[in-house]
C-alpha positions as CSV (number, residue, x, y, z in Angstrom):
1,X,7.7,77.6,49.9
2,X,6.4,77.8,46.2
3,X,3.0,76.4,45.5
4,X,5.1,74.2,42.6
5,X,6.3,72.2,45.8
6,X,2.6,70.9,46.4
7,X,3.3,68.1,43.6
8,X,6.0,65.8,42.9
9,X,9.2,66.7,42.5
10,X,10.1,64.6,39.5
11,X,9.4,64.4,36.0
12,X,7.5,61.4,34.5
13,X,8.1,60.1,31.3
14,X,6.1,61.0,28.6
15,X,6.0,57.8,26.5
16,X,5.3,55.5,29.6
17,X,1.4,56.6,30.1
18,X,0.6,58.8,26.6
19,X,-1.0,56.3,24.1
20,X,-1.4,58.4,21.2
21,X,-3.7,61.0,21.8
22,X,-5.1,59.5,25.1
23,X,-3.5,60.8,28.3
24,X,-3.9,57.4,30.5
25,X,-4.0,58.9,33.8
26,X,-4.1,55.3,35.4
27,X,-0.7,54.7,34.0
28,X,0.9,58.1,35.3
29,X,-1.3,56.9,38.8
30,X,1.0,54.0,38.9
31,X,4.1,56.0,38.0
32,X,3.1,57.9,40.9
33,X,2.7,55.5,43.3
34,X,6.2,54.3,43.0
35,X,7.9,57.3,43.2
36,X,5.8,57.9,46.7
37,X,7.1,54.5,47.9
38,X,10.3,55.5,47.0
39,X,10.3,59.0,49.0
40,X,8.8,57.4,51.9
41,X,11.0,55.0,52.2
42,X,13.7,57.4,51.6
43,X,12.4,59.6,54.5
44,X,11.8,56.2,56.4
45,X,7.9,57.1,57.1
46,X,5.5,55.4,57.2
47,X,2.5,57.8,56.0
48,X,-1.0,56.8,57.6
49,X,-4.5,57.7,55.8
50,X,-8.0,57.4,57.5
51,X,-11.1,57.4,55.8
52,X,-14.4,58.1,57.2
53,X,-17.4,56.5,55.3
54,X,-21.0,57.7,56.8
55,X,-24.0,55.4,55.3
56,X,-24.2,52.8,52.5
57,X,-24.0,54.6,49.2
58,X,-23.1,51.9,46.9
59,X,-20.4,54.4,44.8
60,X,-18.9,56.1,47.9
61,X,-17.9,52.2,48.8
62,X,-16.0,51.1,46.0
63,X,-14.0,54.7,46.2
64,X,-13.2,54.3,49.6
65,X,-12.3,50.4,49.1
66,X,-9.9,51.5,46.3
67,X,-8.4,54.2,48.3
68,X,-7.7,51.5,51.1
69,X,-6.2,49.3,48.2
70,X,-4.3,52.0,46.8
71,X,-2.8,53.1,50.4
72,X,-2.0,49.3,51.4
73,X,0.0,49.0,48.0
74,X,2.2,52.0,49.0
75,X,2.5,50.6,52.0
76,X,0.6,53.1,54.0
77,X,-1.2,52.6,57.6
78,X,-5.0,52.3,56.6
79,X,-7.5,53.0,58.6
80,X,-11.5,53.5,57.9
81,X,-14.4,54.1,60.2
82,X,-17.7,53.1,58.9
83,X,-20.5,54.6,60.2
84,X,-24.7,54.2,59.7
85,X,-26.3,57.3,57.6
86,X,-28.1,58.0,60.6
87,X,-25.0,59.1,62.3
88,X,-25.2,62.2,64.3
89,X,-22.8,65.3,63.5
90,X,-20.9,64.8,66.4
91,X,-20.2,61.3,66.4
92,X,-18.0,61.8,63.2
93,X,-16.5,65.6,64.5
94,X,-15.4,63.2,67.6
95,X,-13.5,60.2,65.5
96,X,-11.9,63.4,63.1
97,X,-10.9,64.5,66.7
98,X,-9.0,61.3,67.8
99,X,-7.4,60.9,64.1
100,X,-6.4,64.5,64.8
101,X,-4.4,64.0,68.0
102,X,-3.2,60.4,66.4
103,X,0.5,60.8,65.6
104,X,0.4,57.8,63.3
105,X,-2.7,59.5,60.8
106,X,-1.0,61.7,58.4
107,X,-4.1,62.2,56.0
108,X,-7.7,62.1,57.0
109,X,-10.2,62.3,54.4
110,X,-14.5,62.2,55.2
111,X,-15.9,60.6,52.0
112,X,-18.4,62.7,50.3
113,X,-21.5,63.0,49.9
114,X,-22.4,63.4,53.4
115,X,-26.3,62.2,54.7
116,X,-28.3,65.5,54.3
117,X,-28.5,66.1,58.4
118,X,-25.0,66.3,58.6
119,X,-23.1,70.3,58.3
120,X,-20.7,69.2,55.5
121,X,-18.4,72.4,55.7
122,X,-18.7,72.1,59.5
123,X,-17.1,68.9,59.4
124,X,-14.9,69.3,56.8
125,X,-13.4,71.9,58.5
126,X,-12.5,70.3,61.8
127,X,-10.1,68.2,60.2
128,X,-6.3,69.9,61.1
129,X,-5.2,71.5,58.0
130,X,-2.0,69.9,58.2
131,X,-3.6,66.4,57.9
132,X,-6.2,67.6,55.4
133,X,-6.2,64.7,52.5
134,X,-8.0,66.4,50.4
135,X,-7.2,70.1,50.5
136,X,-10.6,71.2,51.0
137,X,-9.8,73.1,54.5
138,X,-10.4,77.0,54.4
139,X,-6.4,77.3,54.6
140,X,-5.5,75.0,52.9
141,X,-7.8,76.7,49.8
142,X,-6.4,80.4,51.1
143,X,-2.7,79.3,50.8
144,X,-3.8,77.7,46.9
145,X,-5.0,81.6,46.2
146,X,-1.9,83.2,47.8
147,X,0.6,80.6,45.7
148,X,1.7,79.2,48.6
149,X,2.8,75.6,48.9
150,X,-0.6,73.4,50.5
151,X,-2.5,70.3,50.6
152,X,-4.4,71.1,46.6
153,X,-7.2,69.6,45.8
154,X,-6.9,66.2,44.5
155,X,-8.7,65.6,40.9
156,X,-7.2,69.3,40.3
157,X,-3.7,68.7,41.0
158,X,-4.4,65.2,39.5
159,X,-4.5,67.0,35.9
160,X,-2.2,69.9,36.8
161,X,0.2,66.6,36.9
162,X,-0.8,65.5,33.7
163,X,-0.7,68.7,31.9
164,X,2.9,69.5,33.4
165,X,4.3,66.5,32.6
166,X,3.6,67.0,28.8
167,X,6.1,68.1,26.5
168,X,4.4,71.5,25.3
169,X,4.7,75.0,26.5
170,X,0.9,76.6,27.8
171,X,2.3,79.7,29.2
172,X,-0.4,82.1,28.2
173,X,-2.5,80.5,26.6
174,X,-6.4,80.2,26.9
175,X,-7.6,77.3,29.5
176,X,-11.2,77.1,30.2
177,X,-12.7,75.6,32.9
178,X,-16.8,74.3,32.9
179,X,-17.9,74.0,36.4
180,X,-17.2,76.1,39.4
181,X,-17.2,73.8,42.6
182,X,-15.2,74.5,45.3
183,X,-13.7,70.6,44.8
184,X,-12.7,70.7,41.1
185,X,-13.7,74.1,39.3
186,X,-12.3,76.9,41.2
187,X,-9.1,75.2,42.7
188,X,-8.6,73.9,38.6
189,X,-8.4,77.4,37.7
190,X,-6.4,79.1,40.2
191,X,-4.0,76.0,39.2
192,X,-3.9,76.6,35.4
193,X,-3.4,80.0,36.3
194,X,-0.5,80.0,39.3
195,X,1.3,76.9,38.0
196,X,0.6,76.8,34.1
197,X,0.7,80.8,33.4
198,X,-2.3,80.3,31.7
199,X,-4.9,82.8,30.7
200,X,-8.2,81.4,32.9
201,X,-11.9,81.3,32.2
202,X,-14.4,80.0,34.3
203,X,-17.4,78.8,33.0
204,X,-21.1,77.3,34.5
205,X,-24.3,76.8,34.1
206,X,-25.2,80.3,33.9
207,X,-22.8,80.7,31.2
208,X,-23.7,83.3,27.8
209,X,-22.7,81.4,24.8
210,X,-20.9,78.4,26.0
211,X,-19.9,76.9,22.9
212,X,-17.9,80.4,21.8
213,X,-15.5,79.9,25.1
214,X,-15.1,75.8,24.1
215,X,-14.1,77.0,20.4
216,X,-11.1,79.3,22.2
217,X,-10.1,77.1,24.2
218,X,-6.3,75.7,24.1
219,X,-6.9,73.7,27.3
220,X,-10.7,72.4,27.9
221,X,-11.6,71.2,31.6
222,X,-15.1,69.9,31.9
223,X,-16.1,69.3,35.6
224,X,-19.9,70.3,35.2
225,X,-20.9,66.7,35.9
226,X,-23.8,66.6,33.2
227,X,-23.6,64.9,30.2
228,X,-22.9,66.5,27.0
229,X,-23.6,69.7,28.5
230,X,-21.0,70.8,25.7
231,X,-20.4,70.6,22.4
232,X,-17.3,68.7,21.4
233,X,-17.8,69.2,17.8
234,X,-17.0,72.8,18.1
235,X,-13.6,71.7,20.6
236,X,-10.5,74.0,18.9
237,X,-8.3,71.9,16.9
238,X,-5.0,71.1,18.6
239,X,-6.7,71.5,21.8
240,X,-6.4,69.2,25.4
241,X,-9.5,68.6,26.4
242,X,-9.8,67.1,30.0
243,X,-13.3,65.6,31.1
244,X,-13.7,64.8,34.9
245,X,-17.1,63.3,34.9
246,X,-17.7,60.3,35.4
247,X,-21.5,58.8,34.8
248,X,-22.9,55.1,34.3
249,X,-25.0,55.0,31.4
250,X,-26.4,51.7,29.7
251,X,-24.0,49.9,32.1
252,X,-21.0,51.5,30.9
253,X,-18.8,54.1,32.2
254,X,-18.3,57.7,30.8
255,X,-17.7,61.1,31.1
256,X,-19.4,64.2,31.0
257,X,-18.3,64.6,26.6
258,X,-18.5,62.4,23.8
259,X,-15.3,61.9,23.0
260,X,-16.1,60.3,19.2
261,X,-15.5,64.2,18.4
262,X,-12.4,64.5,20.2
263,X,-10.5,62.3,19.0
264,X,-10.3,64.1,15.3
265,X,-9.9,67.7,16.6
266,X,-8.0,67.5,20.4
267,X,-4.4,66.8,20.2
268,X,-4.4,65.0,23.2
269,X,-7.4,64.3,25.9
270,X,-8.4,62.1,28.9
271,X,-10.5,58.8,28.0
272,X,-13.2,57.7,30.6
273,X,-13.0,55.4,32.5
274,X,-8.8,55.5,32.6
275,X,-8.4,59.3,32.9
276,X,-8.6,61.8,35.3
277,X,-10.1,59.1,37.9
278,X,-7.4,57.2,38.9
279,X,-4.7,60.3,39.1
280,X,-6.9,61.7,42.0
281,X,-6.4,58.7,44.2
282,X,-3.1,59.3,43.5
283,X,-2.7,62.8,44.8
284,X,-4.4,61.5,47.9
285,X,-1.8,59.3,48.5
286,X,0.9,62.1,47.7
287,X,-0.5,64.4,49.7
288,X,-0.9,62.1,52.7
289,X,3.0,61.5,52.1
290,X,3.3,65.2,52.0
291,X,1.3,65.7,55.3
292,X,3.6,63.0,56.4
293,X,7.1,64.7,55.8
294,X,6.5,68.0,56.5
295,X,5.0,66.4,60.1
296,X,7.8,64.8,60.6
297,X,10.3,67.6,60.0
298,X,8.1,70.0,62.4
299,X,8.6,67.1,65.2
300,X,12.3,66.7,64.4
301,X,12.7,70.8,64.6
302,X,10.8,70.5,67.9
């Protein structure tokens, strides 16, 4: 199947979550949300999403307690294991194990950052790719490079979403992209690329001239997580410019730009908080519906 299958297949409206210039990604999260109710019910499913939390890091709580809220409001099966940061390896390879062999799990997600002792990528990687959450499993990134449908990345396909749902063309034109991870920056890319047709750039810290790929840039994607790494007075005019950080600063919430900037030159961009964040909880839940259906279709052929 096409990789265009590994998002909704709908089309959301415009004027229910654009305000303006601001693309209000927790307005198009809720639009979301109640088209994956609809499906599953519709496929009469009922998807199920564990969450592994390992130690007491304040901000990796209140994600995984919105994820639980956000899965119970779509009227998934939640399930999370809590664990203390002194957790051995082994102890969470073994409850990924028993959500891997549980046919009522569709999705199973290990909340990151991990305590330093544990192998990330080892564990990562021993969740089954077809209940990978969060499309960070070797194949499920192999099968984003080949164009095949997968499990993508959620904060990427989170914008990808956004950006498709728009009502302008960006076929061929210049996207650049300020980060490289293997969570946001590379799978971004190969997205704007296989999905939008767009010409790709890939920018990071390392970077000649940063500012001179920012000026060309039709779409802007910064995932670098510093702030103000970039200059947003030299953002092209007319441009989308999309900013995935996400820091606490005097109290407040932000991103990695200043948007004052922005909001004279872009022709549309992502606000913080009320962007990008909430559209990646989204996609989790869509892909855990995903994992769900095609599941269920492989034990109905069986």
């Amino acid at each position: 199947m096409p990789l265009t299958d590994s998002l909704p297949q709908t089309n959301f409206s415009f004027d229910k979550w654009v305000e303006g210039k601001k693309l209000l990604g927790k307005n198009l999260a809720e639009l979301v949300r109640g088209y994956i109710k609809e499906e599953a019910l519709k496929e009469k499913i009922t998807p199920g999403l564990a969450v592994i939390l390992v130690g007491d890091d304040a901000a990796s709580q209140v994600y995984v307690g919105a994820k639980e809220k956000a899965a119970q409001g779509v009227g998934f099966l939640s399930r999370i294991v809590r664990l203390p940061k002194n957790a051995k390896q082994e102890e969470i390879v073994s409850h990924i194990h028993t959500f891997n062999h549980d046919s009522a799990i569709h999705g199973i997600l290990v909340q990151l950052p991990l305590p330093p002792h544990v192998n990330e990528q080892q564990v990562l990687q021993s969740i089954l790719p077809e209940k990978d959450a969060d499309g960070f499993h070797f194949i499920n990134q192999g099968k984003l490079l080949a164009g095949e449908s997968t499990t993508l990345a959620c904060t990427p396909a989170g914008i990808i979403l956004m950006l498709k749902s728009l009502p302008v063309s960006l076929a061929g034109k210049h996207a650049v992209v300020v980060g490289r991870s293997n969570i946001v920056g590379k799978p971004m890319a190969q997205l704007l690329l296989s999905l939008l047709n767009m010409t790709t750039t890939i920018c990071h810290s390392r970077t000649q001239n940063l500012q001179q790929f920012v000026s060309a840039a039709d779409v802007l994607v910064s995932a670098t997580g510093v702030r103000q790494i970039i200059d947003t007075t030299r953002v092209k005019e007319g441009s989308i410019v999309i900013d995935v950080g996400m820091h606490r600063v005097d109290g407040k919430l932000t991103g990695d730009l200043d948007l004052a900037p922005v909001e004279g030159r872009a022709a549309f961009y992502t606000p913080v908080p009320g962007g990008v964040g909430p559209m990646t909880i989204a996609m989790l839940l869509f892909n855990t519906f995903q994992n769900a259906v095609r599941i269920n279709k492989q034990n109905l052929i069986a």
